[in-house]
C-alpha positions in Angstrom: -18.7 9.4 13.4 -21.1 8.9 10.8 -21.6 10.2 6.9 -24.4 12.1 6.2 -26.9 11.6 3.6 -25.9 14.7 1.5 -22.4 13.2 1.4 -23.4 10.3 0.2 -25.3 11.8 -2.4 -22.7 14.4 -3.2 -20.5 11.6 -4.1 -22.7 9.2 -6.0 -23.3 12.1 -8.1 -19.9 12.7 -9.1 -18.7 11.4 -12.1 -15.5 10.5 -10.8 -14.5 7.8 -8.0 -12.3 9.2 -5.0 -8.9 7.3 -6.0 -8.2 6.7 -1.8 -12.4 5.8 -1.4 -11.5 3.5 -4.3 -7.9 1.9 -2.9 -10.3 0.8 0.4 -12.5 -0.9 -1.7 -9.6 -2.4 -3.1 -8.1 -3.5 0.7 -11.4 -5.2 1.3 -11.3 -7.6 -1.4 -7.8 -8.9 -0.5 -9.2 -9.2 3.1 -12.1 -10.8 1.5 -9.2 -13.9 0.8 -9.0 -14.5 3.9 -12.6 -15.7 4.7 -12.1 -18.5 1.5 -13.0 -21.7 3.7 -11.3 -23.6 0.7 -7.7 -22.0 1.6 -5.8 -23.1 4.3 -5.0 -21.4 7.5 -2.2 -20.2 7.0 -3.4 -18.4 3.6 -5.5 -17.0 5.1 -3.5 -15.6 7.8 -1.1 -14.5 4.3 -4.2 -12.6 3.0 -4.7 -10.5 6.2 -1.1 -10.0 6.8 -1.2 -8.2 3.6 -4.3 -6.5 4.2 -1.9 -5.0 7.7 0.7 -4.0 5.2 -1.3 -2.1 2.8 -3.1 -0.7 5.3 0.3 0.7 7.0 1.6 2.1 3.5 -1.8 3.8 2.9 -1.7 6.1 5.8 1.9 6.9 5.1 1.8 8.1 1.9 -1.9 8.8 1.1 -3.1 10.0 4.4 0.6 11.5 4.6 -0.1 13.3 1.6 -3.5 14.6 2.4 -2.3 16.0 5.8 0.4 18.0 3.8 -2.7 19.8 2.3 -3.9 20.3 6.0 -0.9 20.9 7.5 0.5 23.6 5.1 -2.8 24.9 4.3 -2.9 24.0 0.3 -6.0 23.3 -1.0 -7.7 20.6 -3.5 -10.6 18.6 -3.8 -11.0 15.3 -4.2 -13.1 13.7 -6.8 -15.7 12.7 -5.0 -16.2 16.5 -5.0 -15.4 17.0 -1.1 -12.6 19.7 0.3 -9.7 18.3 2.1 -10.6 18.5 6.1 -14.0 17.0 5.1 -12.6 14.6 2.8 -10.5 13.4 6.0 -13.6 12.7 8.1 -14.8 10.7 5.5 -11.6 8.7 4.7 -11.2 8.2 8.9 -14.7 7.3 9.2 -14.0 3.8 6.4 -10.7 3.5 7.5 -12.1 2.7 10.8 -15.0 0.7 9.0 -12.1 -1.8 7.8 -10.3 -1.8 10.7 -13.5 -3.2 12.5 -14.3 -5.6 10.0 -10.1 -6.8 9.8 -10.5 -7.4 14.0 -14.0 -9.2 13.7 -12.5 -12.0 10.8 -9.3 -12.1 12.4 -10.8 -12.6 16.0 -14.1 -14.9 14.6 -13.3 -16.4 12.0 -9.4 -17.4 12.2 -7.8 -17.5 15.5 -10.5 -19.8 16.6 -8.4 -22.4 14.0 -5.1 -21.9 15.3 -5.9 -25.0 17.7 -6.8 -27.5 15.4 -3.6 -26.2 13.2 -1.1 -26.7 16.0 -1.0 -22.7 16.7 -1.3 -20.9 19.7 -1.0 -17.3 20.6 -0.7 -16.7 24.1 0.0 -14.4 26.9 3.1 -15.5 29.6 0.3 -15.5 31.7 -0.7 -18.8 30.0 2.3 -20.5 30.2 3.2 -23.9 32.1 6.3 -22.9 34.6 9.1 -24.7 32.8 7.9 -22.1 29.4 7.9 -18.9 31.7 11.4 -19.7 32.8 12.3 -20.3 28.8 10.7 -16.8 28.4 12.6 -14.9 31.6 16.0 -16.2 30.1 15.1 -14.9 27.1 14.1 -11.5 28.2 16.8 -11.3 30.3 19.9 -12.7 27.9 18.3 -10.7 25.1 15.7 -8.4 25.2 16.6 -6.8 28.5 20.1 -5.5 27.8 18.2 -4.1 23.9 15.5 -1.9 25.9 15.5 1.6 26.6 12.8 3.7 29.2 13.4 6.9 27.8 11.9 9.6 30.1 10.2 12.8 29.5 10.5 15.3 32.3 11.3 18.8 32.9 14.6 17.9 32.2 14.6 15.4 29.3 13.1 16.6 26.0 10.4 14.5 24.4 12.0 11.2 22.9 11.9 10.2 19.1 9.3 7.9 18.9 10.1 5.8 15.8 7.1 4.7 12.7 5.2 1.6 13.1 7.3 0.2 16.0 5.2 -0.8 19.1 5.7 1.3 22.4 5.2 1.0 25.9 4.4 4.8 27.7 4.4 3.9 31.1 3.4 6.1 34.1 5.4 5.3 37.2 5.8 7.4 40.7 8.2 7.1 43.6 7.5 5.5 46.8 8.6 9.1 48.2 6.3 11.4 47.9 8.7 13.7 46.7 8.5 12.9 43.5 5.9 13.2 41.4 4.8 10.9 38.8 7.2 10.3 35.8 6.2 9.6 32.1 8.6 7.0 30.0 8.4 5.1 26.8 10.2 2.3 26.2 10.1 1.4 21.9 10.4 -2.2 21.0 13.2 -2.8 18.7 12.8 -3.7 15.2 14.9 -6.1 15.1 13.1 -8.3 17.5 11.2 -11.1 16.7 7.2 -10.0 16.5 6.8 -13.5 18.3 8.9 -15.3 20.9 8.4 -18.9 20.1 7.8 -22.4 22.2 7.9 -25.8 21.1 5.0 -28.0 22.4 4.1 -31.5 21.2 2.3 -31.0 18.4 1.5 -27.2 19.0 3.8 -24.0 18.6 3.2 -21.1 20.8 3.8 -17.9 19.7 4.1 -15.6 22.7 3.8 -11.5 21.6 7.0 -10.0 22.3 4.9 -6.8 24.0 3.3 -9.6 26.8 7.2 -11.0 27.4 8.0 -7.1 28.1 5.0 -6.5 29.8 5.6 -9.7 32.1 8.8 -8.1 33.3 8.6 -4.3 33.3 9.5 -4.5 36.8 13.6 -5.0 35.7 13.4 -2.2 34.0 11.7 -0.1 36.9 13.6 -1.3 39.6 11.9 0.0 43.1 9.1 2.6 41.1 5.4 1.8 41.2 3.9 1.1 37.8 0.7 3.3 37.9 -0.7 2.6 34.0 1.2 0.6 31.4 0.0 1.6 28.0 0.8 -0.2 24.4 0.8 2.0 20.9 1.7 2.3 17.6 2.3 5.4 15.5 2.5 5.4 11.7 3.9 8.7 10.4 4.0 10.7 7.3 6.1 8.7 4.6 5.5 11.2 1.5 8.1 13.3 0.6 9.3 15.4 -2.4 12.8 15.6 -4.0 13.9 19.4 -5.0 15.4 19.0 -8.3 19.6 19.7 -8.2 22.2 19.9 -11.1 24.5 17.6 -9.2 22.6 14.8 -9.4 25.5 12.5 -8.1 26.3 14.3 -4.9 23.3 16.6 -3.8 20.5 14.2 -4.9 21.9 11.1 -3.7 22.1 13.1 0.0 19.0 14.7 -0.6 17.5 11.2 -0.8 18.9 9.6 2.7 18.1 12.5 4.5 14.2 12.0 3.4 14.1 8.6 4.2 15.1 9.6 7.6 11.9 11.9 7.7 10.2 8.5 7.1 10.7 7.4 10.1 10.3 10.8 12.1 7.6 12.8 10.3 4.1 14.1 11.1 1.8 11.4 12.7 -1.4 10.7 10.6 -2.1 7.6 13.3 -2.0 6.1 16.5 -3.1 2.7 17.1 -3.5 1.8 20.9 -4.5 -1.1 23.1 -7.9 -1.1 25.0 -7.3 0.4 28.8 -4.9 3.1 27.1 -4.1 6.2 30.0 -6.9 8.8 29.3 -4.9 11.2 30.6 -1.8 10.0 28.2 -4.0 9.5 25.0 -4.7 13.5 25.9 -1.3 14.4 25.9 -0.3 12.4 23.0 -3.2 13.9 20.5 -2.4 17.7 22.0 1.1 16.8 20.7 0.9 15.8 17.7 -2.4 17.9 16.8 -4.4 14.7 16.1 -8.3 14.6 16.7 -10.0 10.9 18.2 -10.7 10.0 14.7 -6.9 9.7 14.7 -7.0 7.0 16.9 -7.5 3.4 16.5 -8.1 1.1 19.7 -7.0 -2.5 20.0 -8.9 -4.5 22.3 -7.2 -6.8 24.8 -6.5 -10.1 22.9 -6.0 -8.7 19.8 -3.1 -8.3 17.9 -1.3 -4.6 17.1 0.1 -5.2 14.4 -1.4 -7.6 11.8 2.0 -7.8 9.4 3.4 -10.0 12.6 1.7 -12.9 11.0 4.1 -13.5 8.6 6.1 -14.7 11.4 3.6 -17.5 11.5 2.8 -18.0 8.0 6.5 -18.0 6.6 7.7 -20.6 9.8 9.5 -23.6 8.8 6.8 -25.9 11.1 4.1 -24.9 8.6 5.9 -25.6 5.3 4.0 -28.6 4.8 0.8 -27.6 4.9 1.4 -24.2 2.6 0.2 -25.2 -1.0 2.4 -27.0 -3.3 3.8 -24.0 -6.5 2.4 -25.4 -9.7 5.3 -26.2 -12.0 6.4 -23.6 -14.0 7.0 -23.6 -17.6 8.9 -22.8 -20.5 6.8 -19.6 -22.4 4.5 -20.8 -24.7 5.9 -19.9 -28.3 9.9 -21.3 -27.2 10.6 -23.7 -29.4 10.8 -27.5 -27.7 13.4 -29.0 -30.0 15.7 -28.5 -27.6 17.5 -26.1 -29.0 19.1 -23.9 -25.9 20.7 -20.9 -27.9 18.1 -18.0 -27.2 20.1 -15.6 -29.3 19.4 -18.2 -32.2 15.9 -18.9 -31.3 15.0 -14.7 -30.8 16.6 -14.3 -34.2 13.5 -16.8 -35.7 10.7 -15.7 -33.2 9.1 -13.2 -30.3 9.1 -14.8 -27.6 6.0 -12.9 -24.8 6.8 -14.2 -21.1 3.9 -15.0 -18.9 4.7 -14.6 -15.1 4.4 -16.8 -12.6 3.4 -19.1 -15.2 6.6 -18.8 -17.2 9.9 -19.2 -14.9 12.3 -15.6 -14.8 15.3 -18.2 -15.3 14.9 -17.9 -19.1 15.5 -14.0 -19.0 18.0 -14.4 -16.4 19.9 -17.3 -18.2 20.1 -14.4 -21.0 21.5 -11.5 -19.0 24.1 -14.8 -17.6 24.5 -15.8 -20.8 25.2 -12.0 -22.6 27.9 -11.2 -19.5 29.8 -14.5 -20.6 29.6 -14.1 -24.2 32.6 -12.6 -26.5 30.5 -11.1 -28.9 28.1 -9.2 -26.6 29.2 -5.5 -26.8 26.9 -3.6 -24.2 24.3 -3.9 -22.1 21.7 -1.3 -21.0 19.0 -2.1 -18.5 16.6 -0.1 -16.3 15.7 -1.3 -12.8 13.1 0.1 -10.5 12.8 -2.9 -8.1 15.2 -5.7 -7.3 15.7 -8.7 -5.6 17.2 -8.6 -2.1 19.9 -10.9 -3.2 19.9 -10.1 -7.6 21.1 -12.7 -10.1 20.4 -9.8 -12.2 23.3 -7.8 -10.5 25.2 -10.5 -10.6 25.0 -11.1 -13.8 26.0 -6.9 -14.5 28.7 -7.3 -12.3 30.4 -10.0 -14.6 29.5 -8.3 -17.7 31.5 -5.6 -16.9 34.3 -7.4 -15.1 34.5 -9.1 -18.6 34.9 -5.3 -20.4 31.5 -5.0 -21.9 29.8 -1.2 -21.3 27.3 -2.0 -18.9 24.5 1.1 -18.4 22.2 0.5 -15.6 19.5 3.6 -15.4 18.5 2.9 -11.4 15.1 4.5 -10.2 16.3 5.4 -6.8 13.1 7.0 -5.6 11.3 3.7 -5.8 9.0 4.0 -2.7 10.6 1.9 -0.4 13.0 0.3 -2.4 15.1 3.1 -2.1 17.7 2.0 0.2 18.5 -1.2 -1.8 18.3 0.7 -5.1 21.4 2.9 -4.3 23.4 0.1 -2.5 22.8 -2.0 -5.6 23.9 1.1 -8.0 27.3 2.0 -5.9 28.1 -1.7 -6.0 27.8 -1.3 -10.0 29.1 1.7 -10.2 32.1 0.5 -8.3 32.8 -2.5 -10.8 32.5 0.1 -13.7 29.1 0.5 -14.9 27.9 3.3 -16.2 25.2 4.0 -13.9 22.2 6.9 -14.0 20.4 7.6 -10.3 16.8 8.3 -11.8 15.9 11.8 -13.9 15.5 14.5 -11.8 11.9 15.2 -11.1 10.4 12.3 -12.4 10.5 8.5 -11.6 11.6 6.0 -14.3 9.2 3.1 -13.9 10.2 1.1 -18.0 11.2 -1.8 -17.9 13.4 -2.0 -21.0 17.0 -4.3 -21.6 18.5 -4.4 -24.3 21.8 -6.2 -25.1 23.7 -5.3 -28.1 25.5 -8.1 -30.1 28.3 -8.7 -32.9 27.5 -11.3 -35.2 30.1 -11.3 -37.8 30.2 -8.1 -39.8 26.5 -7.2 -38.1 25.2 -6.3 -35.1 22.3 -7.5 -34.0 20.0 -6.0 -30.7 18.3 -8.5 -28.3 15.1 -7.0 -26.2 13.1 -7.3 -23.3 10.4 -5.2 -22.8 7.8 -5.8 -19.6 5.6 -4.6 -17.7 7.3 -6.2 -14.5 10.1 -5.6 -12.4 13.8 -7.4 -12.5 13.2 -9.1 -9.3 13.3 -12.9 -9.6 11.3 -13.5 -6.1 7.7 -11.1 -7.0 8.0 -13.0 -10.4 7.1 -15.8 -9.0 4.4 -13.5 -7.0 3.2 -11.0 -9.5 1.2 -12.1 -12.9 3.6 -9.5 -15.6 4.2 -10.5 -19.6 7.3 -9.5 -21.1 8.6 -9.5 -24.6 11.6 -11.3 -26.2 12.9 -10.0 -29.6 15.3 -9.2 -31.8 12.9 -7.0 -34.6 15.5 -4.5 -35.7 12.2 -1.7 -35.5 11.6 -2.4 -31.7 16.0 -2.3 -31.7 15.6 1.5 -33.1 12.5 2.3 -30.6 14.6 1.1 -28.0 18.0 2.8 -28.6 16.3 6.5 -29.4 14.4 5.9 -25.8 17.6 4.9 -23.7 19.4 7.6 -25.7 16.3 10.0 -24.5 16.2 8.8 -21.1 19.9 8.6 -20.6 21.1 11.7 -22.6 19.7 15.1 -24.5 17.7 13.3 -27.6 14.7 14.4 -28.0 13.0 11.7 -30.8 10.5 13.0 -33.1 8.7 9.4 -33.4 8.7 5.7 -32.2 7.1 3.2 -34.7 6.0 0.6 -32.2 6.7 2.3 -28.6 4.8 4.6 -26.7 6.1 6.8 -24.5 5.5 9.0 -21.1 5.8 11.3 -20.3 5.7 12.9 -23.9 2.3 11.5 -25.1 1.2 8.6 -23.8 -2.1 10.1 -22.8 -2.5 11.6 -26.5 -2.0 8.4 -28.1 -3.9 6.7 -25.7 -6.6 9.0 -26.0 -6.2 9.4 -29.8 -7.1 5.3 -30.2 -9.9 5.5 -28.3 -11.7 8.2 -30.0 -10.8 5.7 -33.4 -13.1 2.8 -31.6 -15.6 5.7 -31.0 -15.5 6.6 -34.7 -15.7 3.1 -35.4 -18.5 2.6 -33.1 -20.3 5.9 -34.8 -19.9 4.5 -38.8 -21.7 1.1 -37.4 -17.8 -0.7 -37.5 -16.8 -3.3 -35.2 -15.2 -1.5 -32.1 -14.5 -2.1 -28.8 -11.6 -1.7 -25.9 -10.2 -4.1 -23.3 -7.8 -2.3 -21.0 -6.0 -4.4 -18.2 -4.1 -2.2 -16.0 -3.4 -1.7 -12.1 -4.7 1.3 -11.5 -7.5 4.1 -13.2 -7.4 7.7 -12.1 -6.4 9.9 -15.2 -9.9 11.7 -15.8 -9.1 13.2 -19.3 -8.6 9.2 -20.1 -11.9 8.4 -18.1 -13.6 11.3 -20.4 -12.7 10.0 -23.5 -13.8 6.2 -22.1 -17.4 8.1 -21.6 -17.4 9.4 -23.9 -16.6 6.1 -26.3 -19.4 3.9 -24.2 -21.6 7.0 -25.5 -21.2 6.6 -29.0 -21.7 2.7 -28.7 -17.8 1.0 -28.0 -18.1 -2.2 -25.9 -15.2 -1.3 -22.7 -14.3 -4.0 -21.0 -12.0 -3.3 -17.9 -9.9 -5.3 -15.8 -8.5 -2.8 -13.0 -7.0 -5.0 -10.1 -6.6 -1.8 -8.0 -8.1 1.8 -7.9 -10.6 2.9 -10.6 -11.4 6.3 -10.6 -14.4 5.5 -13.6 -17.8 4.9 -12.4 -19.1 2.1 -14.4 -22.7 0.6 -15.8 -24.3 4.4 -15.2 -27.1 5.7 -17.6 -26.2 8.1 -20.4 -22.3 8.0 -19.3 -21.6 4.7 -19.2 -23.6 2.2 -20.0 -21.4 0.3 -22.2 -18.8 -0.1 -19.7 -18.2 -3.2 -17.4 -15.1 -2.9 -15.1 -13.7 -6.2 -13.5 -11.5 -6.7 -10.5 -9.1 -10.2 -9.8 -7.6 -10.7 -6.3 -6.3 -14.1 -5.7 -3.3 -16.3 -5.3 -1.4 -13.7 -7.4 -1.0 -9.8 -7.3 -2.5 -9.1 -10.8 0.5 -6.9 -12.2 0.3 -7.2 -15.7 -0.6 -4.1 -18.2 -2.5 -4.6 -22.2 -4.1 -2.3 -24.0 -6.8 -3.8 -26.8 -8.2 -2.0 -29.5 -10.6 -3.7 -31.7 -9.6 -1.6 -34.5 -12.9 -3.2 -37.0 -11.1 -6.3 -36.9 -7.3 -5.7 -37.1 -6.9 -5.3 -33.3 -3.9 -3.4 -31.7 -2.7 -4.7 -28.6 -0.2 -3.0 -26.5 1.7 -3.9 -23.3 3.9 -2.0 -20.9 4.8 -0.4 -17.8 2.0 1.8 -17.1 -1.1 2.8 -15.5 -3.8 4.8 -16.7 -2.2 7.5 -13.4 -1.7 10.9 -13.4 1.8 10.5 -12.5 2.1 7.1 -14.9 1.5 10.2 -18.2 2.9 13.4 -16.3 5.8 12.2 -14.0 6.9 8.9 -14.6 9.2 7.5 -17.8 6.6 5.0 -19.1 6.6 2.7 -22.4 4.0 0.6 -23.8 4.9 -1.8 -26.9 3.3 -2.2 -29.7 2.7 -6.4 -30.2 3.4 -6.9 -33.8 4.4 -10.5 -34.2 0.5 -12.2 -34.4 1.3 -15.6 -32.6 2.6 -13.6 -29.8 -0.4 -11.0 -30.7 -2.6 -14.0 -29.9 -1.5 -15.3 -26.7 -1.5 -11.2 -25.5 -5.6 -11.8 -26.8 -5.9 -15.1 -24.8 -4.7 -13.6 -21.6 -7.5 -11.0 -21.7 -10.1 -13.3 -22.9 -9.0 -15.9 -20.3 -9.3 -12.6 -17.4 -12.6 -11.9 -18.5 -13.5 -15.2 -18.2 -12.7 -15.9 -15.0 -15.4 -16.6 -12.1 -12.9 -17.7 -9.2 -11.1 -14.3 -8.5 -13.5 -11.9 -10.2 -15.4 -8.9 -8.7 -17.9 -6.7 -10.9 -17.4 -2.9 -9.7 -21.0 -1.6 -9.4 -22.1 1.8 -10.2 -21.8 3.1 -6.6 -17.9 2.1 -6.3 -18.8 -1.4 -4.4 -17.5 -4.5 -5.6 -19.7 -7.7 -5.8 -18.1 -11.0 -6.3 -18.7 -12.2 -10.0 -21.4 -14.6 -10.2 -20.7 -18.4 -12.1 -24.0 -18.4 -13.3 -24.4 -22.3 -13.0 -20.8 -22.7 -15.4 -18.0 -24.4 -14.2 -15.6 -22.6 -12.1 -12.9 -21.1 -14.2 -9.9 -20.0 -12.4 -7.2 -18.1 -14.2 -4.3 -18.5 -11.5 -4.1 -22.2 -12.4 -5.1 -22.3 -16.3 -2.4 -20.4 -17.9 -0.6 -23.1 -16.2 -2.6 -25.9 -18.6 -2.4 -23.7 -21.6 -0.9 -25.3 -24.9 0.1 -23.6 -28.1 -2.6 -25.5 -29.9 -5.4 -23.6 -27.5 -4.6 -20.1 -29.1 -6.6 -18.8 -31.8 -5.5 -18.2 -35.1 -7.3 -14.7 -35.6 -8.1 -13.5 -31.7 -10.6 -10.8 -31.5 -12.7 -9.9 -28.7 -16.1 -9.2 -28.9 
């Protein structure tokens, strides 16, 4: 399959950058991690693990939603300007592109240094006698009596095959020739290891759980000849829509488990399948499910089926040495060092702005801890969309209210695939008394707002934290995400109407230093843009440094043209999908857009606006999406405090100047690693980790 010149040119010529086009380009450069000679092995291995991962995801809900279009005839277009069977060609035709490139690093480049690293992937085949014995004891103590052949005949119905577990479809017939050949699939378990494991000097084998079934299939086909023996992998359609309900409680909550089920049984988008695959099976299987060959995706021999079974390898305890050492985390950068280890005291002199990984989650923690122990803490209100698997945060709830404080927990239970541990987390609370809210009907609350409400002698005083990263202890130490400490009475008020909004039937007219989504996030984002193009027009100082996720919301991209047209500098960090074409003549020459994949997954969302010298800088939960404006609760925070202002600057200036992580997004949508130009490598993953108060600036702007 090939793309034709007049596709090509149909979508270099649109102004807009497909947003699933744009996510590939985005998978690239992680895989592009893995060919770093100056990582290790086994980072390497972490890089294209993730690469697996993502990969999976994005057929499930992107390709998932595109063949809801197909399936049930709906129509759209996609930005780059193509119709949605079309479209699919084209998405197919890179998919299989990075597929081919993932197999050719994976297969050149790294399992040729499994040896020297004491790894080694092999077949049973391969084993010394005294290992194939360890392996038929395990087969037959513990994955024998787990298996299944489930056969399809005239008189059985065609199995459930389950999402992205691998399956065996084997084609057997009877020594009489009564009976005709027979069709069975047998589904490894999920709860199997990806790898059965062997201890040599020196060297651990890792042996594919599919070759220790393959190696005995016989047991399971006791006196039946084995004609073909054929290995696959079907990823289904994970995208799903709630209806809306007025019992929230009861038919929403249900609602919910039965659509993760779907998840595991829906329409499949594709089937990956190992080289020598039946011909006359492959047949059957695409004239079942309706799939074309661009569907498929073939594994040669040697190969492995699924990429995210490397974390088997990368996470084992034999390896722990040789993964990289964390840096040591520190306190944030404005906390006082005096010693002084009352944070209700200190937030009552200062903002404090949290820098992840950089800055340990303890301190935030310690104050949630801290709040659930204290007398004169009154309430607690906090919104989750992602947690830890094991939460100090919950914990830390679960005491509050045991100790009689209101505890409100506002749980986003539609966070995509975090929705299982989301409701088990909320019953628990709800079960020790917490007031507890499953989500807001038809959209997904993604703010990440606490706020703790104190008596301090005849007063009460409100303590805030406002991020743009989840509650989840283990990705902070993951993800890069700020967050703000304070107890400003205005940011208090904000925060109160917008729980009370969120929670309840208040509609607020105004917030001083939030904004909010999905009211008018867009407006006001789009309304201080057009000021830097004003700016720009009356020969003012202007310019615009966004650092976000993700880019998609055209009417945003518009105004972003239509800013670089009237002379604004835009500077644009976008770790993920960017929907604006950049560096183009007479739309967008003024704008450079920047991408940072590295040791961390860049998470972290500021908004700068030049302002002619009295810069606004926001930060916050959101995306410059379509559904981060129209279908998501969103907040962004003003930063008022100017220290903390500062250090906000620093971070983008520090982004912008970094030549170890950085890609440049070319006009054509293709990234190109950023060029040091002869300067010293400057790598922002281990700098914030050096930085002192001292280094900030005393009036940041960015030219």
């Amino acid at each position: 399959m090939t793309v034709t010149d007049q596709t090509k040119e149909l979508i270099f010529n649109s102004k807009l950058i497909s947003r699933d086009l744009s996510w590939l380009k985005f998978n690239h450069r992680v895989l592009d991690q893995a060919r770093h000679m100056d990582r290790t092995l086994l980072e390497r291995l972490k890089f294209t693990a993730i690469t697996g991962s993502n990969l999976d995801e994005f057929f499930m809900i992107r390709v998932g939603s595109l063949y809801n279009y197909i399936d049930y005839g709906k129509q759209r277009v996609d930005y780059s300007g193509l119709r949605e069977r079309p479209f699919k060609k084209l998405l197919y035709h890179y998919t299989h592109e990075f597929t081919d490139e993932q197999r050719s690093l994976y297969n050149d480049q790294l399992a040729p240094e499994y040896e020297k690293n004491g790894i080694m992937i092999a077949s049973v085949k391969d084993l010394n006698d005294e290992e194939k014995k360890m392996v038929k004891a395990y087969f037959k103590k513990t994955v024998f009596p787990m298996l299944t052949p489930m056969v399809y005949d005239n008189y059985h119905p065609f199995p459930l095959l389950m999402n992205l577990l691998q399956i065996f479809a084997v084609i057997t017939k009877s020594k009489s020739k009564a009976v005709k050949k027979k069709l069975s699939f047998i589904q490894i378990p999920q709860n199997l290891p990806k790898f059965f494991e062997i201890e040599r000097e020196n060297m651990m084998v890792f042996v594919p759980i599919s070759e220790v079934i393959k190696a005995h299939m016989n047991k399971l086909f006791r006196n039946i000849e084995i004609e073909s023996l054929s290995l696959f992998r079907l990823t289904r359609n994970g995208d799903f829509t709630l209806e809306e309900s007025d019992d929230i409680e009861a038919n929403f909550l249900e609602e919910l488990k039965q659509k993760l089920k779907t998840r595991k049984t829906g329409r499949v988008v594709r089937i990956e399948i190992q080289e020598g695959f039946d011909s006359w099976l492959k047949s059957a299987l695409m004239n079942r499910w309706d799939l074309s060959e661009e569907d498929i995706f073939e594994k040669p021999h040697g190969d492995l089926m699924d990429y995210t079974a490397l974390w088997q390898i990368v996470n084992h305890d034999e390896f722990k040495a040789s993964q990289p050492k964390p840096l040591k985390q520190s306190m944030p950068l404005l906390y006082p060092d005096d010693g002084d280890d009352d944070i209700f005291e200190v937030l009552k002199s200062r903002d404090i702005l949290m820098h992840h990984p950089y800055n340990n989650m303890d301190l935030l923690i310690d104050l949630l801890e801290k709040s659930a122990d204290d007398p004169g803490v009154l309430s607690i209100k906090l919104t989750v969309y992602r947690l830890a698997k094991n939460s100090r945060v919950v914990t830390a709830l679960l005491r509050a209210a045991e100790k009689g404080k209101h505890v409100s927990v506002l749980f986003e239970v539609k966070a995509r695939f975090d929705e299982e541990n989301n409701i088990h987390a909320a019953q628990k609370l709800q079960r020790a008394g917490c007031f507890v809210i499953y989500g807001i009907s038809n959209v997904k609350t993604h703010t990440k707002l606490l706020l703790i409400v104190r008596k301090e002698g005849n007063s009460v005083t409100r303590y805030l934290h406002m991020s743009s990263g989840n509650y989840n202890e283990v990705t902070a130490n993951l993800y890069t995400d700020i967050g703000l400490l304070t107890s400003d009475d205005t940011y208090g008020k904000d925060v109160s109407e917008f729980f009370n909004a969120i929670t309840g039937h208040s509609l607020p007219n105004i917030y001083e230093y939030l904004i909010t989504a999905p009211k008018d996030m867009r407006q006001q984002l789009i309304e201080k843009i057009r000021i830097e193009a004003e700016n720009a027009s009356q020969g003012k100082k202007s310019g615009i440094v966004i650092k976000i996720n993700s880019l998609q919301d055209k009417h945003v991209i518009r105004e972003l043209y239509k800013a670089s047209s009237a002379g604004v500098p835009i500077k644009l960090i976008v770790r993920g999908i960017c929907s604006l074409r950049p560096s183009r003549k007479d739309l967008s020459e003024n704008i450079e857009v920047f991408s940072i994949v590295g040791d961390y997954l860049e998470h972290s969302r500021l908004y700068y606006f030049h302002n002619d010298g009295d810069p606004k800088v926001y930060g916050g939960s959101a995306d410059v999406m379509v559904r981060s404006f129209d279908r998501r609760i969103e907040s962004l925070f003003l930063i008022k405090d100017e220290k903390v202002r500062a250090q906000a600057i620093n971070i983008l200036k520090f982004n912008l100047m970094d030549n170890v992580n950085s890609y440049v997004m070319n006009e054509d949508g293709s990234y190109s690693v950023k060029s040091q130009d002869g300067q010293e490598p400057f790598n922002i993953h281990k700098a914030f980790y050096d930085l002192k108060p001292e280094d900030l600036c005393d009036n940041c702007l960015i030219d």
